[in-house]
C-alpha positions as CSV (number, residue, x, y, z in Angstrom):
1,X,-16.6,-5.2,-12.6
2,X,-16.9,-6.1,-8.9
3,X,-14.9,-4.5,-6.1
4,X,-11.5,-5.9,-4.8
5,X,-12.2,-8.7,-2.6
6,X,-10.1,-9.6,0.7
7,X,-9.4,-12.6,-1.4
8,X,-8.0,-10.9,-4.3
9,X,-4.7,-12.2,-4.0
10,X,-6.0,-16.0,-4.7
11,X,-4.8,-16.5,-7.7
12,X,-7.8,-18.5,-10.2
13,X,-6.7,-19.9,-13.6
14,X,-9.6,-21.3,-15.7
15,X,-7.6,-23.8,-18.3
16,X,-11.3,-25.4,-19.2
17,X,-13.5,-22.7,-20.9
18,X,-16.7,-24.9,-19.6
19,X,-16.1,-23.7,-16.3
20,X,-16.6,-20.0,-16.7
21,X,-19.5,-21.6,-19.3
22,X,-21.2,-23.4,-16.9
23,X,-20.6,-21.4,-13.8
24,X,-21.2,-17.9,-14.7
25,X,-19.3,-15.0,-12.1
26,X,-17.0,-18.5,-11.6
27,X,-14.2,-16.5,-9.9
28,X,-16.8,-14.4,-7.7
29,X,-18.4,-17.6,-6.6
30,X,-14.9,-19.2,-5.5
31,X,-14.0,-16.0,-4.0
32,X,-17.7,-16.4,-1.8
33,X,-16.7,-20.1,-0.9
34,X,-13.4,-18.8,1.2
35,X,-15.1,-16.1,2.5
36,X,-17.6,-17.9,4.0
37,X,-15.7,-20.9,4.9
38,X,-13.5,-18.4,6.9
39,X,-16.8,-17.2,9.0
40,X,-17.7,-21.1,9.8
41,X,-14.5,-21.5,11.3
42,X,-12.3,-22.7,8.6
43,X,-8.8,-20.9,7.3
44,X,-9.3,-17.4,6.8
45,X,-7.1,-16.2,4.0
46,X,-6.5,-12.5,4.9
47,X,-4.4,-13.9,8.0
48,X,-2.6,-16.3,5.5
49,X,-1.3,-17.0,2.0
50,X,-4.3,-17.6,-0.1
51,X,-4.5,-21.2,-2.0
52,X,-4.6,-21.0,-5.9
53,X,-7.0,-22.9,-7.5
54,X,-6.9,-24.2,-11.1
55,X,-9.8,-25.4,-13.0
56,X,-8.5,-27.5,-15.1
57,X,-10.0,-30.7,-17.1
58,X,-10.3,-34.3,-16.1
59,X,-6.8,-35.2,-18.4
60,X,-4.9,-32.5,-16.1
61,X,-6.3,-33.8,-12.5
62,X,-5.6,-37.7,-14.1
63,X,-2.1,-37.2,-14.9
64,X,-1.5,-35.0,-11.2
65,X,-3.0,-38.0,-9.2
66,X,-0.8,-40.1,-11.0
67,X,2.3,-38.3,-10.6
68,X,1.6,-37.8,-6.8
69,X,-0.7,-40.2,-5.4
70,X,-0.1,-43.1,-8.0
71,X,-3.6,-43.3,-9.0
72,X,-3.9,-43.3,-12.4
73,X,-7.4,-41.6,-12.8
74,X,-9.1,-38.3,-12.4
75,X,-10.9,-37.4,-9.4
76,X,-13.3,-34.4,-8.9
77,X,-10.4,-32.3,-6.5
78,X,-6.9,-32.1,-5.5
79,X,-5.1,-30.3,-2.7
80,X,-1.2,-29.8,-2.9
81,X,0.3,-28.6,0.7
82,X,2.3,-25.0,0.1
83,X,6.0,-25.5,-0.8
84,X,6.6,-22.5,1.4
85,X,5.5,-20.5,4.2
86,X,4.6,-17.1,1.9
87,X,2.7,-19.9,-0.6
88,X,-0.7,-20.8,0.1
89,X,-1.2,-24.0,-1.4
90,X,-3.2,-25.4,-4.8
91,X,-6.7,-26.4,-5.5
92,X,-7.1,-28.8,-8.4
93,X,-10.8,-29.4,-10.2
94,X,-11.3,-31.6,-12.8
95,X,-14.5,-30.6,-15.0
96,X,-15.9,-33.4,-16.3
97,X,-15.8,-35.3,-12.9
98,X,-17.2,-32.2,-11.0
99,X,-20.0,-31.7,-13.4
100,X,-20.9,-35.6,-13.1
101,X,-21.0,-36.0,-9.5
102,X,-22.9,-32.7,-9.6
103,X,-25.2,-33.8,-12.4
104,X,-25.9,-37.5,-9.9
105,X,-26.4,-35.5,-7.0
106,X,-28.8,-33.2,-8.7
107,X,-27.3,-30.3,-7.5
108,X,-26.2,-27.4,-9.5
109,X,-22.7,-27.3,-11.0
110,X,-21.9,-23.9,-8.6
111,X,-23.0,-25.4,-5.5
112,X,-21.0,-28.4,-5.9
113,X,-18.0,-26.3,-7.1
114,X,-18.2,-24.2,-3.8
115,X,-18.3,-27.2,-1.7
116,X,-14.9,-28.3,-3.5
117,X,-13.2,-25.5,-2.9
118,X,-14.5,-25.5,0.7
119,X,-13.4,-28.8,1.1
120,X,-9.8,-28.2,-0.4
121,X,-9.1,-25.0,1.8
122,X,-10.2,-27.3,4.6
123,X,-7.3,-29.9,3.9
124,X,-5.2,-26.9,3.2
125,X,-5.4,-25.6,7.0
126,X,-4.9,-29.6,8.2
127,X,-8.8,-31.0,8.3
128,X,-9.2,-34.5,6.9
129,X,-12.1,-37.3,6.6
130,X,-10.1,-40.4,7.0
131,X,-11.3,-40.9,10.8
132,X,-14.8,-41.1,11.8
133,X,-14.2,-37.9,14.2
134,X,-12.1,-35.9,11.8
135,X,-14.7,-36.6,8.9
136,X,-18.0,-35.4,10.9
137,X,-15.8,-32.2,12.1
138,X,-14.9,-31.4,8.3
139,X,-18.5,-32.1,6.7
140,X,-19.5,-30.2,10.1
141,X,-17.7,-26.8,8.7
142,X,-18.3,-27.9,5.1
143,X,-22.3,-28.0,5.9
144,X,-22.3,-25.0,7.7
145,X,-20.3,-23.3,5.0
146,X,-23.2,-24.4,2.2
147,X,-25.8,-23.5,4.1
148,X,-24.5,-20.2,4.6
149,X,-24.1,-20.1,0.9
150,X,-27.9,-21.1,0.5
151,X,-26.6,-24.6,-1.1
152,X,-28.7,-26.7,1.6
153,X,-26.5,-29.5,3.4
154,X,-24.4,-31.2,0.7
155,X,-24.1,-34.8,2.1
156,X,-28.3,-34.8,2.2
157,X,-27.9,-34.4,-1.3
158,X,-25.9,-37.6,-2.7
159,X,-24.5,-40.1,-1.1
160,X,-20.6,-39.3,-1.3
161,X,-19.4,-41.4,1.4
162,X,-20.0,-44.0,-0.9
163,X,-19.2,-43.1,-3.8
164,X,-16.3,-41.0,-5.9
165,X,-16.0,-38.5,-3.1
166,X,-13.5,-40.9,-1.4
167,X,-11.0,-40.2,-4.9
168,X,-10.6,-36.8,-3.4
169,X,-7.0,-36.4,-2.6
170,X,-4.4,-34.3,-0.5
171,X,-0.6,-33.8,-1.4
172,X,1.9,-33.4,0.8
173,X,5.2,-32.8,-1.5
């Protein structure tokens, strides 16, 4: 059993057993992602509500993008704004998408994973890719983040500005 982390309060369900299967310590390496997201210049969660993030499958992601953002397929993650000031927000996976892209970019399921959640804390604190300025200033923090993490630079590693990473969604309810 590890120590309490400062990100103990962020609240990780794991509804797809494959996760913990495939990513062993998959809680500790979430927990790792904020941290060091936090010391690149991203949200730091012990000065705010911590997100919760959901692992879920690729039928739980599909039917949330459809519901809210009227696209009827899965994507590899989804960010839903907090309903309240003492909420943090949600972080969505979807296995079977996140363990393709992984699998295409040859990169291991745990580094991919941590950019994920990296990239949904960013939108979380307001960061987004859909301008040329705000995407280099997100994969910016999201490549000093991995690196910290010993991950290497993840956009080196596939080409996602082509391909699914575009599905990647934010919710404002």
């Amino acid at each position: 059993m590890e120590p309490p982390s400062r990100y103990a309060g962020t609240d990780i369900i794991i509804e797809d057993a494959r996760w913990r299967a495939s990513v062993p310590g998959t809680e500790r390496a979430i927990r790792r992602a904020l941290v060091a997201v936090a010391r690149q210049g991203g949200p730091d969660f012990t000065q705010s509500p911590a997100p919760s993030i959901l692992l879920a499958t690729d039928r739980i992601v599909k039917r949330l993008n459809a519901r809210f953002r009227d696209r009827n397929k899965p994507t590899n993650v989804l960010t839903f704004e907090p309903l309240s000031p003492a909420h943090g927000g949600d972080i969505v996976l979807g296995y079977e998408t996140v363990h393709r892209e992984a699998a295409a970019a040859r990169r291991s399921l745990r580094a991919h994973l941590s950019h994920l959640v990296v990239h949904g804390a960013l939108h979380l604190a307001g960061y987004d890719h859909h301008h040329p300025g705000e995407a280099r200033e997100m994969e910016g923090i999201e490549t000093r983040t991995l690196r910290s993490l010993g991950f290497g630079d993840p956009w080196r590693q596939g080409n996602w500005r082509q391909g699914n990473w575009q599905q990647a969604g934010s919710v404002r309810i």
